[in-house]
N, C-alpha and C positions, 0 to 999 in steps of 0.2 A: 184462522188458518184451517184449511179444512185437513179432514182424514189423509187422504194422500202424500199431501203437501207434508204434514207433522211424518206420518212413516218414510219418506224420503229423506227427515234429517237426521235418521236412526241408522246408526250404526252395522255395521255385519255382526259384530259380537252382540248391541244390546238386540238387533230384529230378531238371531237368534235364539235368545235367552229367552224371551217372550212367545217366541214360538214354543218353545219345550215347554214352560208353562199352558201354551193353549190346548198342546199335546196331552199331558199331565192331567188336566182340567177334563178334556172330553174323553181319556182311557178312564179313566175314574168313574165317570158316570152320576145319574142320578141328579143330573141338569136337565129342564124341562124342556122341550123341541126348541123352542124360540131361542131360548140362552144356547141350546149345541150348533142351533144354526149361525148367529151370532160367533160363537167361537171359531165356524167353521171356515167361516166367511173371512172373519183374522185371520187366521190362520193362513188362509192361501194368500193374503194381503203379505203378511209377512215371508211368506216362504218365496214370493216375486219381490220384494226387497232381498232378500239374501241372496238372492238365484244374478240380479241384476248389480250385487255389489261384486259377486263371483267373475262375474262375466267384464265387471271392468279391470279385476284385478289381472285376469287372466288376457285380456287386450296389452296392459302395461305391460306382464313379462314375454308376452309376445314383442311387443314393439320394443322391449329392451332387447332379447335377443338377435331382433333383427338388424339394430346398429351395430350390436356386437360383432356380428357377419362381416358386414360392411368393409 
């Protein structure tokens, strides 16, 4: 299964959790370029999973609300 494919079957809470850790990891410091770019790169992997778990959630209470009109 590749990278993508495995961050797709992650969670809004776990992509988040890992995120703050990658957060945590590159405020700290004292990781060599390749490792912070590596983080860096997670990082925005995961903050488009979150952003794209956001955006369905926020579809669904859209389209609830709009039956509720109805």
């Amino acid at each position: 299964m590749t990278d993508e494919k495995q961050d797709e079957q992650l969670s809004y809470e776990q992509a988040r959790a890992e995120l703050a850790q990658v957060v945590e990891r590159l405020e700290a410091g004292g990781t060599a370029l390749e490792e912070s770019l590596a983080l860096w790169e997670r990082g925005e992997r995961l903050a488009a999973v979150c952003q794209r778990r956001l955006d369905g959630a926020r579809a669904r209470i859209d389209a609830a609300r709009q039956r509720a009109e109805e």
